[in-house]
Steps between C-alpha positions, in 0.01 A plus 500: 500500500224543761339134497104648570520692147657171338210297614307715318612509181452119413610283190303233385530316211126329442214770367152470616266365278251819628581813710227727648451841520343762580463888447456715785400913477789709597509918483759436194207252293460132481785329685526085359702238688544103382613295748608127478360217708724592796376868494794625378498783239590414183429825362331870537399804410261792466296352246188335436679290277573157603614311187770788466610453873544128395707525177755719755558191705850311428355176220642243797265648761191657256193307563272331185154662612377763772240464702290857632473526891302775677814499754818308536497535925812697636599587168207743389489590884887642479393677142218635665723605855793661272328721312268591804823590677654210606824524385673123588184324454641370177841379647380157668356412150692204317617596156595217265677615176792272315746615272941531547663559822557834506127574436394318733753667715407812377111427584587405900717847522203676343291319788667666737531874398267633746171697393635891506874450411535472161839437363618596162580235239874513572478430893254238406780307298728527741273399756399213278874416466630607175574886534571559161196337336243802532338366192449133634352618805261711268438203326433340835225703541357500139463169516362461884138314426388592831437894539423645877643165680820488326529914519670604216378800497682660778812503251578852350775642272733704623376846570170351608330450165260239496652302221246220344224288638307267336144606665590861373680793659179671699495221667863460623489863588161374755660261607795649610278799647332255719828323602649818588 
């Protein structure tokens, strides 16, 4: 396991009472990330939609309240720099999501699929250990709070299909386009 992806993929056991966030204009709509008092992302997506970005965060970690920023620093700044073309300016970002090991596993190996080399849900579980659970590594990314900085998007079926994603398939299908 490389250790610079494990740092970033934290478990903490305590919730904030508040997280902030804040929504920043991308070409795909209204991008929304909460971080917790470290600055870590707790959770994210292309919404405008902050209370449903907060019910996706694991109940150990999911704050009480949220609190509206205009920006959250190097966070909205690496939003901002990724979808202007700046493909690894989400990778120094720290992610904190909790759940079982091999999520959390699964989370640090999605950390690390570069940005235009997608793999396919089967390499993905063997990457992520378990080559014969293709549907827990899906489920790794169903359940993956924080969209663009934990990129499960860049997973595929086999054949190339785009398979599911919660923020809707025309948006995968950008993403990828600007990846590739």
């Amino acid at each position: 396991m490389n250790a610079s992806i494990a740092v970033r993929t934290e478990v903490r056991g305590i919730p904030a009472a508040t997280a902030d966030f804040a929504v920043t204009d991308t070409p795909l709509g209204p991008f929304t990330t909460l971080v917790d008092s470290d600055g870590a992302v707790l959770a994210s997506g292309w919404t405008s939609d902050a209370e449903n970005l907060r019910g996706l965060i694991h109940p150990a970690l999911r704050p009480a309240g949220l609190r509206q920023r205009d920006a959250l620093g190097e966070v909205t700044s690496a939003v901002a720099a990724y979808h202007e073309g700046d493909l690894t300016a989400i990778d120094p970002i720290p992610v904190r999501q909790q759940s079982g090991e091999f999520l959390l596993h699964a989370w640090e190996v999605l950390r690390a699929v570069p940005a235009g080399s997608p793999l396919t849900y089967t390499e993905f579980a063997a990457r992520s250990g378990r080559p014969d659970a293709t549907r827990a590594a899906a489920n790794a990314c169903a359940r993956n709070a924080a969209a663009l900085f934990v990129p499960c998007h860049r997973i595929l079926r086999i054949g190339g299909a785009l398979g599911g994603f919660r923020w809707g398939l025309p948006i995968k299908r950008w993403l990828l386009d600007h990846e590739g």
